[in-house]
mmJSON file of the N, C-alpha and C atoms, coordinates in Angstrom:
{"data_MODEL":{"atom_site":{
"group_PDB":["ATOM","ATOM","ATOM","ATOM","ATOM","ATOM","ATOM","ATOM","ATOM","ATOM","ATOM","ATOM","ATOM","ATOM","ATOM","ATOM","ATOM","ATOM","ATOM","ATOM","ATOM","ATOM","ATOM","ATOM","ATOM","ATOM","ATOM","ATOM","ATOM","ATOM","ATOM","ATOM","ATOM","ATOM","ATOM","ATOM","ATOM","ATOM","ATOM","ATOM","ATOM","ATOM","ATOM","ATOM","ATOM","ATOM","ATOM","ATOM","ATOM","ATOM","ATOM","ATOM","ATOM","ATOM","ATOM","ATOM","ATOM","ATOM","ATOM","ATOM","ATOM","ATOM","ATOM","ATOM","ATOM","ATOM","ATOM","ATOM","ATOM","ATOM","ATOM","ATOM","ATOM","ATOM","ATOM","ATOM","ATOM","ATOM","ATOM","ATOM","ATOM","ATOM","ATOM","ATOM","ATOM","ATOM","ATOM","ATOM","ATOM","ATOM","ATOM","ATOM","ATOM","ATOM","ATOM","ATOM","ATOM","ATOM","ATOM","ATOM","ATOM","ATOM","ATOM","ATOM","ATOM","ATOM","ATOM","ATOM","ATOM","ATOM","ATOM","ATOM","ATOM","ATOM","ATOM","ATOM","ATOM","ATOM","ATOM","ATOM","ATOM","ATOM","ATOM","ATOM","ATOM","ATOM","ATOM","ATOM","ATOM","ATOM","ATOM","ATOM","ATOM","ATOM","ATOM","ATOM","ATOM","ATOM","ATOM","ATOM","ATOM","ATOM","ATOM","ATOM","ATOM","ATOM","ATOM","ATOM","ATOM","ATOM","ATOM","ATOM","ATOM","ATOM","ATOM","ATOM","ATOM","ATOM","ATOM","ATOM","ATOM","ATOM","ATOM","ATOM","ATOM","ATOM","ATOM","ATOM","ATOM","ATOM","ATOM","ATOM","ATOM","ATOM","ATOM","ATOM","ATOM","ATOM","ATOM","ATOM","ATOM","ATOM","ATOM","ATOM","ATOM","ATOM","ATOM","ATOM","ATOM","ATOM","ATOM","ATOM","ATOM","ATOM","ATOM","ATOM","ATOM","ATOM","ATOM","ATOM","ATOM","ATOM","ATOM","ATOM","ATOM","ATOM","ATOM","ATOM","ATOM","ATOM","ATOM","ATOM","ATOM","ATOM","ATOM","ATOM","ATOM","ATOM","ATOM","ATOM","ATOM","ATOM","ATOM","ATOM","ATOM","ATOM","ATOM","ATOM","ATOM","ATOM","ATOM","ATOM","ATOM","ATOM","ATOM","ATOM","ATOM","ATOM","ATOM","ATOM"],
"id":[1,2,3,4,5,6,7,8,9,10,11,12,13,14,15,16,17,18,19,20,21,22,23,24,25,26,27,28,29,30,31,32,33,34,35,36,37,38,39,40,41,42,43,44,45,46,47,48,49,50,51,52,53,54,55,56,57,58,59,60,61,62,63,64,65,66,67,68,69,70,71,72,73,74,75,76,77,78,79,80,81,82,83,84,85,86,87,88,89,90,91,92,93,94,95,96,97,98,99,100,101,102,103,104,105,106,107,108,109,110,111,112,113,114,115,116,117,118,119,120,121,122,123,124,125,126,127,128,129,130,131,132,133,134,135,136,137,138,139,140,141,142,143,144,145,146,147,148,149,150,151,152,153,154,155,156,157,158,159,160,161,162,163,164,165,166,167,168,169,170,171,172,173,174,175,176,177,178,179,180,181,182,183,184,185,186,187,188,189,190,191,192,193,194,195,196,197,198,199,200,201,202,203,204,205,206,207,208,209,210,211,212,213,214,215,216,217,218,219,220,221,222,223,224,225,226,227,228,229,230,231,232,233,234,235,236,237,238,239,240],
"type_symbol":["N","C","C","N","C","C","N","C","C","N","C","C","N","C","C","N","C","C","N","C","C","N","C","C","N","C","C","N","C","C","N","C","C","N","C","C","N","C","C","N","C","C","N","C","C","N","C","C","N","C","C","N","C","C","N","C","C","N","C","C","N","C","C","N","C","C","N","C","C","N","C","C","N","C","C","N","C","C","N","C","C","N","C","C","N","C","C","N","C","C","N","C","C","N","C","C","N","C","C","N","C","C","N","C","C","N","C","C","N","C","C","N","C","C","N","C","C","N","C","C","N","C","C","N","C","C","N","C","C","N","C","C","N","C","C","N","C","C","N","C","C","N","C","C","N","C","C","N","C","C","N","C","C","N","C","C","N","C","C","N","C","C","N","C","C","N","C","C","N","C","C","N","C","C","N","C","C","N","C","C","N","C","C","N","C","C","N","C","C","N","C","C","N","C","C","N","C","C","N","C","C","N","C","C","N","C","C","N","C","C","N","C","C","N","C","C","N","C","C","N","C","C","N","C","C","N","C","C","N","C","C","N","C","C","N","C","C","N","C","C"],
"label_atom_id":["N","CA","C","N","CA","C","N","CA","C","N","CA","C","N","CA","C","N","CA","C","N","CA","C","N","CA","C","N","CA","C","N","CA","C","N","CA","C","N","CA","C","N","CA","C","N","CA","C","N","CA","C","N","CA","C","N","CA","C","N","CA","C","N","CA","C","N","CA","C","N","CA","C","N","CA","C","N","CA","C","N","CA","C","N","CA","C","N","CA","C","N","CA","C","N","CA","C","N","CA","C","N","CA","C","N","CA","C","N","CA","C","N","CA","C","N","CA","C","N","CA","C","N","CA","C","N","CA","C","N","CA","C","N","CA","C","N","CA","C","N","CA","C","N","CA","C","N","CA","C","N","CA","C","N","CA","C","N","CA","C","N","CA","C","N","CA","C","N","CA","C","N","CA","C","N","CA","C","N","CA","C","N","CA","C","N","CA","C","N","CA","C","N","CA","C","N","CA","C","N","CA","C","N","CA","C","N","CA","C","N","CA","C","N","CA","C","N","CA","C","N","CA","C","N","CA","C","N","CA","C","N","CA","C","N","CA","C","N","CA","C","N","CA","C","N","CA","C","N","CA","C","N","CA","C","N","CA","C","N","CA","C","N","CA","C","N","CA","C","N","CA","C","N","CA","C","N","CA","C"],
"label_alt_id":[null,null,null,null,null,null,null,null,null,null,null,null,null,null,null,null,null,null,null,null,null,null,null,null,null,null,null,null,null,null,null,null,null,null,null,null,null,null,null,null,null,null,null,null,null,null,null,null,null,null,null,null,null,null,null,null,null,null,null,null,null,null,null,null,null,null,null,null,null,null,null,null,null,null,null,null,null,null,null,null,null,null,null,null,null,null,null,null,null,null,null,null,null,null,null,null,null,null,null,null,null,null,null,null,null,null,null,null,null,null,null,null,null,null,null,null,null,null,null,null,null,null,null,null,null,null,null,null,null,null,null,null,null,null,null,null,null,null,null,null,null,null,null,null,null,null,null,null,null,null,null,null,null,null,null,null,null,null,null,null,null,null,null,null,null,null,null,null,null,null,null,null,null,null,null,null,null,null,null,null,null,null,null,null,null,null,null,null,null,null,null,null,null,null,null,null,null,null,null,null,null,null,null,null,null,null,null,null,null,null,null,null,null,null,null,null,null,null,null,null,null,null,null,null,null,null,null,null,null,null,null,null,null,null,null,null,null,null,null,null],
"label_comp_id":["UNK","UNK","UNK","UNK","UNK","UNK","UNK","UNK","UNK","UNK","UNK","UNK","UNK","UNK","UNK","UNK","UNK","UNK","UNK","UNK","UNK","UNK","UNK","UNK","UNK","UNK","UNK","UNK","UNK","UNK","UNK","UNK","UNK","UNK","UNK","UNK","UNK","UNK","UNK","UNK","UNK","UNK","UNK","UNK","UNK","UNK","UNK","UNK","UNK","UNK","UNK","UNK","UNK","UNK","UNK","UNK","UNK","UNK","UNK","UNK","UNK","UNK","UNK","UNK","UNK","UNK","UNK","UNK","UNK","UNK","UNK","UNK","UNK","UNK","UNK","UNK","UNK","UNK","UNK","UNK","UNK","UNK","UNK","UNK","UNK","UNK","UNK","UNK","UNK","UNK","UNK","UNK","UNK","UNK","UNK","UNK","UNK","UNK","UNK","UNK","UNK","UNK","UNK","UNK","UNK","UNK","UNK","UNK","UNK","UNK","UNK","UNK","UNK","UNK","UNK","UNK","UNK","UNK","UNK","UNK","UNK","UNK","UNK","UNK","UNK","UNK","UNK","UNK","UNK","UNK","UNK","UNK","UNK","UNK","UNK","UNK","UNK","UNK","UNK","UNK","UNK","UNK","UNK","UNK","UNK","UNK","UNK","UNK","UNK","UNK","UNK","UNK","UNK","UNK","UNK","UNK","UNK","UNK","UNK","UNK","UNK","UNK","UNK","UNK","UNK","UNK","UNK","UNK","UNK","UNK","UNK","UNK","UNK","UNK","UNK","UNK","UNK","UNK","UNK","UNK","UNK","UNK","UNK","UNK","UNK","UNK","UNK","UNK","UNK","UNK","UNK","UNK","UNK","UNK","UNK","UNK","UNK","UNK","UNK","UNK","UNK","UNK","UNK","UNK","UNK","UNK","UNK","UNK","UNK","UNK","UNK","UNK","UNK","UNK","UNK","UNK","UNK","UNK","UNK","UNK","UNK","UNK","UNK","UNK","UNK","UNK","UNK","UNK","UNK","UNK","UNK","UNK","UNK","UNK","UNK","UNK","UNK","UNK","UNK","UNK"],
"label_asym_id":["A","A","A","A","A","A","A","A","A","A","A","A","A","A","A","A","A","A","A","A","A","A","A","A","A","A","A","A","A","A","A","A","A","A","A","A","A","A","A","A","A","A","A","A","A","A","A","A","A","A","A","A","A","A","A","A","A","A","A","A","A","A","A","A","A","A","A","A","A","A","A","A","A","A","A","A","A","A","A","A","A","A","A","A","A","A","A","A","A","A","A","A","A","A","A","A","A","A","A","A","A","A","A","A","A","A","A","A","A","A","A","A","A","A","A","A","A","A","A","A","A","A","A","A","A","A","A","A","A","A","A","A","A","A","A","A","A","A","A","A","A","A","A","A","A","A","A","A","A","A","A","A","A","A","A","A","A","A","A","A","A","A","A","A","A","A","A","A","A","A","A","A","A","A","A","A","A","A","A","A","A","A","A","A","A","A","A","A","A","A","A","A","A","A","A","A","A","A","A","A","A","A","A","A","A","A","A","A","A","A","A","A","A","A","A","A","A","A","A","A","A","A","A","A","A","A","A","A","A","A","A","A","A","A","A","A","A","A","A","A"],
"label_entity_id":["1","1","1","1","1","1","1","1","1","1","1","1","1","1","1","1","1","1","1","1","1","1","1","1","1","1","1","1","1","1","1","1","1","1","1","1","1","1","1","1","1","1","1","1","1","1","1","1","1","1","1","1","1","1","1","1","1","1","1","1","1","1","1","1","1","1","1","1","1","1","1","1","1","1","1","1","1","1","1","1","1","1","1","1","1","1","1","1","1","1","1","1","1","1","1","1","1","1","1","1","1","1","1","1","1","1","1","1","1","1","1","1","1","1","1","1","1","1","1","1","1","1","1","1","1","1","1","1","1","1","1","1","1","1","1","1","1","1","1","1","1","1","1","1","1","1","1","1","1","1","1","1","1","1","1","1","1","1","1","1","1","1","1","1","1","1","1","1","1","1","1","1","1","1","1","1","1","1","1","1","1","1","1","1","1","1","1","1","1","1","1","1","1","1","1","1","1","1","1","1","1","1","1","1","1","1","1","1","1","1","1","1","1","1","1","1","1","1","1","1","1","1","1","1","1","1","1","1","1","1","1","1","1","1","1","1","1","1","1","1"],
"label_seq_id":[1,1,1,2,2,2,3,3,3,4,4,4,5,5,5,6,6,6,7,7,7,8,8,8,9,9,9,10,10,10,11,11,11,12,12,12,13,13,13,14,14,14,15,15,15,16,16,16,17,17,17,18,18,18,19,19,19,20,20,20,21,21,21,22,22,22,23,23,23,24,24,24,25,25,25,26,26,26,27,27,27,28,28,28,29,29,29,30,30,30,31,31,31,32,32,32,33,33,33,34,34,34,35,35,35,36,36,36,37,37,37,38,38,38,39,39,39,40,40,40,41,41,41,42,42,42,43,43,43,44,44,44,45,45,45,46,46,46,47,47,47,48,48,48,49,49,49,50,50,50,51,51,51,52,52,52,53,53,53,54,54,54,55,55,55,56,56,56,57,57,57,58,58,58,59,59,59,60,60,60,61,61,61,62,62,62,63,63,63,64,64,64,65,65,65,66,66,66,67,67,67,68,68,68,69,69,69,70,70,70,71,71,71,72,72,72,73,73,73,74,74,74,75,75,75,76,76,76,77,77,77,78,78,78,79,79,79,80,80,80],
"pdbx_PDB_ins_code":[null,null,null,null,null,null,null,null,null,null,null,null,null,null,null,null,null,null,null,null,null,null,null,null,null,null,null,null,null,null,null,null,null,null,null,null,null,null,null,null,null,null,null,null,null,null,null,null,null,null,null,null,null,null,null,null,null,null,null,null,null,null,null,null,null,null,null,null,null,null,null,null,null,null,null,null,null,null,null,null,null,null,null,null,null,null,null,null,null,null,null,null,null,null,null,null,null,null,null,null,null,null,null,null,null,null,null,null,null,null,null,null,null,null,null,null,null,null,null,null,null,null,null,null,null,null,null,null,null,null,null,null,null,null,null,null,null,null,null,null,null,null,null,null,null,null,null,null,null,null,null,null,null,null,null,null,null,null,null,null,null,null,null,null,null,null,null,null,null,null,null,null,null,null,null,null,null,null,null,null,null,null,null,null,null,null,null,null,null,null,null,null,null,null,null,null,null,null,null,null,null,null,null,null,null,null,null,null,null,null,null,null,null,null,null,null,null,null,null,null,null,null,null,null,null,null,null,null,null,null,null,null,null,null,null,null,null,null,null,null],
"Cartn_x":[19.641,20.555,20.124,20.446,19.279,20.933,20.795,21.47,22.112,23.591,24.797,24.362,24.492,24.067,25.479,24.63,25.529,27.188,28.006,29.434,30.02,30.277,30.581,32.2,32.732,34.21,34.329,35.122,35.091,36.617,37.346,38.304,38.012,39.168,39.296,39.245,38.814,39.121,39.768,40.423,41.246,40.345,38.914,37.896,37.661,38.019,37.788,39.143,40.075,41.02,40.991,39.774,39.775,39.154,38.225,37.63,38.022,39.302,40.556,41.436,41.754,42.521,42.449,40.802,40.203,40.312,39.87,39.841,41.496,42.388,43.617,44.334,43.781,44.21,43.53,42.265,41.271,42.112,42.616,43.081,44.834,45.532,46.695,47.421,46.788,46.607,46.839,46.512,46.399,47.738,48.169,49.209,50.612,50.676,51.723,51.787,52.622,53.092,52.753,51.591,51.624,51.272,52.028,52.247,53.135,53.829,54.903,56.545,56.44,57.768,58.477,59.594,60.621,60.396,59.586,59.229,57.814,57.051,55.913,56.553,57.366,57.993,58.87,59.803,60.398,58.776,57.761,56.932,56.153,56.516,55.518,55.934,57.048,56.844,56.123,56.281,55.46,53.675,53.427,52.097,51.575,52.564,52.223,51.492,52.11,51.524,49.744,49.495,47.903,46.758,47.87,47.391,46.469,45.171,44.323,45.229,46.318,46.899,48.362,48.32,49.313,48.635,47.45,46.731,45.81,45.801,45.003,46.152,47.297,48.379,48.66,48.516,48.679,47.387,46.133,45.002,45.11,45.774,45.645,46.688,47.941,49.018,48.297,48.427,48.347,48.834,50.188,51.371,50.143,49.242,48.454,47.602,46.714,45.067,44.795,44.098,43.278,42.491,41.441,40.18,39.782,38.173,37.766,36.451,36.015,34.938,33.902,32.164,31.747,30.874,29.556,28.693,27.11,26.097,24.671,24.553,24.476,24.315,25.07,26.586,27.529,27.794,28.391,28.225,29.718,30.48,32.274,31.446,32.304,32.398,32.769,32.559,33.448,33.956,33.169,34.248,32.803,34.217,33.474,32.774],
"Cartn_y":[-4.536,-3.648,-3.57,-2.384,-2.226,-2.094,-3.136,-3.697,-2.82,-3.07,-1.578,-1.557,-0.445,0.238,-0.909,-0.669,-0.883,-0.835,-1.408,-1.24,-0.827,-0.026,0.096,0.728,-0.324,-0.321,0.187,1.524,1.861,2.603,2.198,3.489,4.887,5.4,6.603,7.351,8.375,10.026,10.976,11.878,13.066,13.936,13.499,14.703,14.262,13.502,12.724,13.085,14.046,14.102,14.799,16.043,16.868,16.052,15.341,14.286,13.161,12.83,11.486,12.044,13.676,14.426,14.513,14.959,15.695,13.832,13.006,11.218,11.258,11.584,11.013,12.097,13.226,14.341,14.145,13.598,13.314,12.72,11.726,9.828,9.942,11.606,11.35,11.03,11.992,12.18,11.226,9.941,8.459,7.973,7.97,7.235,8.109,9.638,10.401,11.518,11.933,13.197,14.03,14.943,16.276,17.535,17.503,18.398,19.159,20.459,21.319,20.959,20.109,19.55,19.151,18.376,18.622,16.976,15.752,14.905,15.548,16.032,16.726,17.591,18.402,19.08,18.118,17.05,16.337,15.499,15.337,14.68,15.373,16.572,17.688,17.317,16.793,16.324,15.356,14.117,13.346,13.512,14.597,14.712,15.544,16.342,17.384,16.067,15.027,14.367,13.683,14.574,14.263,15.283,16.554,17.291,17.538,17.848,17.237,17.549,18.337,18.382,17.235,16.791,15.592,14.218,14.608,13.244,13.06,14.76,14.521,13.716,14.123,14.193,12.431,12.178,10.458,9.648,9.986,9.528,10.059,10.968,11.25,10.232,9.633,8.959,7.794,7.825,6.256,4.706,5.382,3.74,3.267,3.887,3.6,3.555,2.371,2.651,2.61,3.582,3.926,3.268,2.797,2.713,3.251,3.562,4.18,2.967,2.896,2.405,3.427,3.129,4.587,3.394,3.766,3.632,4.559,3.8,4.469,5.462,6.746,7.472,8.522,7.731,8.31,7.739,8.265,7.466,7.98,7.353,7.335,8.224,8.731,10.015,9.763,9.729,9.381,8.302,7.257,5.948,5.416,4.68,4.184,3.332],
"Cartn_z":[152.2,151.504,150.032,149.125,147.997,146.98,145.858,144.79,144.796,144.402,143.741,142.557,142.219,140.758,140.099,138.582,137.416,137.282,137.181,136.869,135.481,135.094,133.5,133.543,132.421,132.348,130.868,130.498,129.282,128.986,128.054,127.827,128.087,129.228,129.306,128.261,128.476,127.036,128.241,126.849,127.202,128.056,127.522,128.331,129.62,130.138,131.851,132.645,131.785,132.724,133.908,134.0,135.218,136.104,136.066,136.81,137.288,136.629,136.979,138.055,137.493,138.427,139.599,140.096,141.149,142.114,141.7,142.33,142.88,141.956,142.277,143.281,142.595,144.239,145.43,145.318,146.54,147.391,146.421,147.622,147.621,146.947,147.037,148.873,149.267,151.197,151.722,151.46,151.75,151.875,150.406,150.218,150.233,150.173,150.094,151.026,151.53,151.942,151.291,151.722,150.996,151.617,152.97,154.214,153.313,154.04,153.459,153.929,154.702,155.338,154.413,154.43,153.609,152.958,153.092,152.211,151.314,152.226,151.486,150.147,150.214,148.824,148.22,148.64,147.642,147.047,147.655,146.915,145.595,145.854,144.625,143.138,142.703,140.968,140.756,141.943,141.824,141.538,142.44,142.491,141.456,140.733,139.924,138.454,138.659,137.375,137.645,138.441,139.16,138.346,137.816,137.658,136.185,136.064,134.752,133.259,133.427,131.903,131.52,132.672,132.801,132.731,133.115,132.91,131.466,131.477,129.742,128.513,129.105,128.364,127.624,128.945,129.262,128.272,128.267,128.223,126.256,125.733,124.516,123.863,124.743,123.847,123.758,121.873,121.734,121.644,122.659,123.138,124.469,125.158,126.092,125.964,127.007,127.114,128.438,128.64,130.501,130.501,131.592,132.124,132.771,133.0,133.39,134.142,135.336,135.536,136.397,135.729,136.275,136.808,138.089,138.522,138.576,138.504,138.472,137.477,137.29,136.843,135.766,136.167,135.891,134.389,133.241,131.788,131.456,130.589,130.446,128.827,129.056,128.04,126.152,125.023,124.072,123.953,124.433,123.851,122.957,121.87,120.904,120.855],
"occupancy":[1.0,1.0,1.0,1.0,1.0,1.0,1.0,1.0,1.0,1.0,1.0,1.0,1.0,1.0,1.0,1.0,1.0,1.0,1.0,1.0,1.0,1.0,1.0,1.0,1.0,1.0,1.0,1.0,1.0,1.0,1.0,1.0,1.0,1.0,1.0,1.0,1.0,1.0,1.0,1.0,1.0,1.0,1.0,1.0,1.0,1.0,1.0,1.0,1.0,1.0,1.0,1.0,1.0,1.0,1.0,1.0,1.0,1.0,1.0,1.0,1.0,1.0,1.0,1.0,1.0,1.0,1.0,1.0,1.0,1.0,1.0,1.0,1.0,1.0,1.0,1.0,1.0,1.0,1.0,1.0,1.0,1.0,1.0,1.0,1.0,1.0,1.0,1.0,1.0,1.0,1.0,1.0,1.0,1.0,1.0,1.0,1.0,1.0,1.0,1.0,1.0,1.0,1.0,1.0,1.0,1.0,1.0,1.0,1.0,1.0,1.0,1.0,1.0,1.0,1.0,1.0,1.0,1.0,1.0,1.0,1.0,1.0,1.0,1.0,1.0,1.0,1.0,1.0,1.0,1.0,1.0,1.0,1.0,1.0,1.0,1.0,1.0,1.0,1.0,1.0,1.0,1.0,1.0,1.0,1.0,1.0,1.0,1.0,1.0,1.0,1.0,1.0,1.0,1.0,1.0,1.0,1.0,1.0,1.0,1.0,1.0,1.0,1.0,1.0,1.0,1.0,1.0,1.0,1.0,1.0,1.0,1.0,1.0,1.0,1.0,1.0,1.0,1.0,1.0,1.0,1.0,1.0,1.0,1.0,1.0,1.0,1.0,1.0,1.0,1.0,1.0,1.0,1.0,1.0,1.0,1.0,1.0,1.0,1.0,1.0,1.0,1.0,1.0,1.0,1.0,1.0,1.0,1.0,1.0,1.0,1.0,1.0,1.0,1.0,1.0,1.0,1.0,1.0,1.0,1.0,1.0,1.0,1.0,1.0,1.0,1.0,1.0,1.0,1.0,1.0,1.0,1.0,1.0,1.0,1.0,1.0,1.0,1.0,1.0,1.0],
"B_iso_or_equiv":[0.0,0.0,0.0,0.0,0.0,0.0,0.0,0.0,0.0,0.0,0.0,0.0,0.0,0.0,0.0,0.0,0.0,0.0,0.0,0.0,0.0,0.0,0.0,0.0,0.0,0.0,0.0,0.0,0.0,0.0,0.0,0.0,0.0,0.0,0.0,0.0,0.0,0.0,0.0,0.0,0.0,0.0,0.0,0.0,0.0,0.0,0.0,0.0,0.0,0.0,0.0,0.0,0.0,0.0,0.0,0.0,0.0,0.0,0.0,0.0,0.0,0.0,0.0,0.0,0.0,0.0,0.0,0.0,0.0,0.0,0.0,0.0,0.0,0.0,0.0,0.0,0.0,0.0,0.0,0.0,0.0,0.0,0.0,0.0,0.0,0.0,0.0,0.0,0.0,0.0,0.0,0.0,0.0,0.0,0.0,0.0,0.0,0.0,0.0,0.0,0.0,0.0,0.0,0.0,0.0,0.0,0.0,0.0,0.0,0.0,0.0,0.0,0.0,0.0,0.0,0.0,0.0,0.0,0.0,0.0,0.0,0.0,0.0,0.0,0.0,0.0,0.0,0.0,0.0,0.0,0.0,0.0,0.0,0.0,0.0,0.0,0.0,0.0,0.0,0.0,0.0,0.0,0.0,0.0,0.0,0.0,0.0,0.0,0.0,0.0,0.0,0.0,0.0,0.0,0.0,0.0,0.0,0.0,0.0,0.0,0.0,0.0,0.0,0.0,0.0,0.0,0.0,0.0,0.0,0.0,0.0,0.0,0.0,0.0,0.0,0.0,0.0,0.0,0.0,0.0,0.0,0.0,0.0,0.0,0.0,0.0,0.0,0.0,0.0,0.0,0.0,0.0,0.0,0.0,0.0,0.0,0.0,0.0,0.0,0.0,0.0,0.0,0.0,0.0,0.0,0.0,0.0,0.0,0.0,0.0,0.0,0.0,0.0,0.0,0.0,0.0,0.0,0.0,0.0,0.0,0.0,0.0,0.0,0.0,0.0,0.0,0.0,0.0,0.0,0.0,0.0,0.0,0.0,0.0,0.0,0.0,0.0,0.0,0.0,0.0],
"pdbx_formal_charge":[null,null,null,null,null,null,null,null,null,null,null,null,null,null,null,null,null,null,null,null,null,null,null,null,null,null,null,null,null,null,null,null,null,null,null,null,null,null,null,null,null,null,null,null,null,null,null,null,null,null,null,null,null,null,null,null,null,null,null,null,null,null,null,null,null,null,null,null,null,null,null,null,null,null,null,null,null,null,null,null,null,null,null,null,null,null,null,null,null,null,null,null,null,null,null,null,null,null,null,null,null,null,null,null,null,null,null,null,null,null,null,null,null,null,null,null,null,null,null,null,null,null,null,null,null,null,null,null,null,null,null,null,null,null,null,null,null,null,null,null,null,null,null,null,null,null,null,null,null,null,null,null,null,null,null,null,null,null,null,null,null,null,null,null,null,null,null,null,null,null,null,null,null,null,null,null,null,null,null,null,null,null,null,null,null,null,null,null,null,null,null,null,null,null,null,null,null,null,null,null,null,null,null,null,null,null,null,null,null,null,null,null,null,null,null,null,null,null,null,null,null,null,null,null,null,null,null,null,null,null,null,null,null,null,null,null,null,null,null,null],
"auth_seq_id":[1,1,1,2,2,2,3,3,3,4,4,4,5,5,5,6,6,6,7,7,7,8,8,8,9,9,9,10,10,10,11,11,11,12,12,12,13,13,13,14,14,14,15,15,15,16,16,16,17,17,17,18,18,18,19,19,19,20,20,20,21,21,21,22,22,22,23,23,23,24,24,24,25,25,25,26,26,26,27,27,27,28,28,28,29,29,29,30,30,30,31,31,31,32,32,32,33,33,33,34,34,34,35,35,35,36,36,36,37,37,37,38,38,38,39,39,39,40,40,40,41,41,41,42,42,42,43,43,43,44,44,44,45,45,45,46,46,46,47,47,47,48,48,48,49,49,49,50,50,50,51,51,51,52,52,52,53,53,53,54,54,54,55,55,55,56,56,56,57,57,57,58,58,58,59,59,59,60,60,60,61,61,61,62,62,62,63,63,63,64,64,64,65,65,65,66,66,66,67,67,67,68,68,68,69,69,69,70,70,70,71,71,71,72,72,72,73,73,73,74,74,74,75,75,75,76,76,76,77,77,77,78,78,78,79,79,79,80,80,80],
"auth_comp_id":["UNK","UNK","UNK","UNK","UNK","UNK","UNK","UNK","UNK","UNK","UNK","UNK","UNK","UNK","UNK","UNK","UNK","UNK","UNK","UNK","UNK","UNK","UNK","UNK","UNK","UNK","UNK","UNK","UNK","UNK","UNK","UNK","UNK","UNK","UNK","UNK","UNK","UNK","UNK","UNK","UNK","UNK","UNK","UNK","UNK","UNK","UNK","UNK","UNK","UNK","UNK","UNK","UNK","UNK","UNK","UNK","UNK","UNK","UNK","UNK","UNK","UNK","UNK","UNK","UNK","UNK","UNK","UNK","UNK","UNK","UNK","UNK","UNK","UNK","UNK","UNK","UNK","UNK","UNK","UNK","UNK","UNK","UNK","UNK","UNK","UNK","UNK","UNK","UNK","UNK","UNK","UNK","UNK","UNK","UNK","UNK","UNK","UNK","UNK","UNK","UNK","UNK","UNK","UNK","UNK","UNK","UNK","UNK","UNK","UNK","UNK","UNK","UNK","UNK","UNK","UNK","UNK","UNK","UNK","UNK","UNK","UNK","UNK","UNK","UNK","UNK","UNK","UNK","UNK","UNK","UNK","UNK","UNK","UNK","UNK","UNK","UNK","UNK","UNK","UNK","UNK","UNK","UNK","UNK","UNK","UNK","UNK","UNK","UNK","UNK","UNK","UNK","UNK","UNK","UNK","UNK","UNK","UNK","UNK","UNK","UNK","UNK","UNK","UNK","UNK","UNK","UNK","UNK","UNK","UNK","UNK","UNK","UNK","UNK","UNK","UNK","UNK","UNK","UNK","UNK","UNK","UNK","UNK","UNK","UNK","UNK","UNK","UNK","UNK","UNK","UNK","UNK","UNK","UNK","UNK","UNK","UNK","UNK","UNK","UNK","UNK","UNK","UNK","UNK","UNK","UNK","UNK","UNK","UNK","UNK","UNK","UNK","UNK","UNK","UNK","UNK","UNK","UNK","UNK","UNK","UNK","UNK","UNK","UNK","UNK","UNK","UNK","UNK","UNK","UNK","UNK","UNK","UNK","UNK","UNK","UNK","UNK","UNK","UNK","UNK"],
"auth_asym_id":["A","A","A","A","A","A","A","A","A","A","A","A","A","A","A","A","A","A","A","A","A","A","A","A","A","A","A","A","A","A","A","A","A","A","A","A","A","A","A","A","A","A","A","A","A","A","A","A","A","A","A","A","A","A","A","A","A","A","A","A","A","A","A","A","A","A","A","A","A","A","A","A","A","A","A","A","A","A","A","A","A","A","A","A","A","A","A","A","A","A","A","A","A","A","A","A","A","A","A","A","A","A","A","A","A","A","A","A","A","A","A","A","A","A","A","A","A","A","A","A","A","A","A","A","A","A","A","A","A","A","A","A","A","A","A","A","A","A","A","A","A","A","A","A","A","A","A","A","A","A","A","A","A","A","A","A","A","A","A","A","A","A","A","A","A","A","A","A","A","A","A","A","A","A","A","A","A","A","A","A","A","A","A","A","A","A","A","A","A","A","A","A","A","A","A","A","A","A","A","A","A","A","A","A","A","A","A","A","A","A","A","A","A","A","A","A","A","A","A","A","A","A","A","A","A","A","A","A","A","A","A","A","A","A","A","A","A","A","A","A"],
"auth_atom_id":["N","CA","C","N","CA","C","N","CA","C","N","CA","C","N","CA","C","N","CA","C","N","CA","C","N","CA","C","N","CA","C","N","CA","C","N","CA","C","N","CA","C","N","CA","C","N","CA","C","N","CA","C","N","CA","C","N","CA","C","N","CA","C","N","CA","C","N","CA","C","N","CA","C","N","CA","C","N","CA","C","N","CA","C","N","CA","C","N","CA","C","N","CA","C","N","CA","C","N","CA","C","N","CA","C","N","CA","C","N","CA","C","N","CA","C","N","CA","C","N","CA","C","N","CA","C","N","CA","C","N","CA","C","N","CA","C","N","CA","C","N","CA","C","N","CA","C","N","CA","C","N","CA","C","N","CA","C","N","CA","C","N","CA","C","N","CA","C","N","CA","C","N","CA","C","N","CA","C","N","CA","C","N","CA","C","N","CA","C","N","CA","C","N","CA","C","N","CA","C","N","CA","C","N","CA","C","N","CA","C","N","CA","C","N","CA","C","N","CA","C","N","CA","C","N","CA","C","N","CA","C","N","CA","C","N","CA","C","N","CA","C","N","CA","C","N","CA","C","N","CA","C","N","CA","C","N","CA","C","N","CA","C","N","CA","C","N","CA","C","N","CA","C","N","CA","C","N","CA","C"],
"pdbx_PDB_model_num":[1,1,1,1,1,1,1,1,1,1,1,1,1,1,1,1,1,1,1,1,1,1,1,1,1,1,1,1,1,1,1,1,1,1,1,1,1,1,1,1,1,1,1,1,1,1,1,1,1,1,1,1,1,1,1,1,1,1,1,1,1,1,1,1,1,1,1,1,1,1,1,1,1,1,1,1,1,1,1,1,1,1,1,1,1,1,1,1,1,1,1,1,1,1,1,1,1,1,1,1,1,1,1,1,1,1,1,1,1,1,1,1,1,1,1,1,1,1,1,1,1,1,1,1,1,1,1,1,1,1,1,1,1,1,1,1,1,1,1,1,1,1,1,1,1,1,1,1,1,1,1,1,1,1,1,1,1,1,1,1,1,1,1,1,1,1,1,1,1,1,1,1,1,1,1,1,1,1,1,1,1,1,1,1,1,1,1,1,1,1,1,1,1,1,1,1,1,1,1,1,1,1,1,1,1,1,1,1,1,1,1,1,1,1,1,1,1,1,1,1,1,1,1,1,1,1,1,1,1,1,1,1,1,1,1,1,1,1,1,1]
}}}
């Protein structure tokens, strides 16, 4: 088996939010209802905070800090 690439752990930026988004809508399926049935729509505020201007939103306040961990090729955006 041929080594896992690199692990790199860096503060999130506001600019990784469409890309945090698209991960957390990927794997929402998993863990939530998001059929049209009647838990699938009580679940939609929940999920709406998936969405990249809710998560940029999150990732710009400075009462918080995100992480971000990337692999191989992939490089965390703006951190200092």
């Amino acid at each position: 088996m041929p080594p896992l690439p690199p692990l790199r752990i860096a503060v999130a930026q506001p600019a990784q939010a469409a890309e945090i988004s698209r991960l957390a809508q990927g794997l929402a399926h998993c863990f939530v209802d998001v059929s049209d049935g009647a838990e699938g729509l009580a679940a939609r505020p929940f999920l709406s905070t998936f969405e990249p201007e809710a998560i940029g939103a999150l990732l710009a306040n400075p009462t918080y800090r995100y992480h971000v961990a990337t692999a191989g090729e992939l490089q965390p955006q703006g951190n200092p």
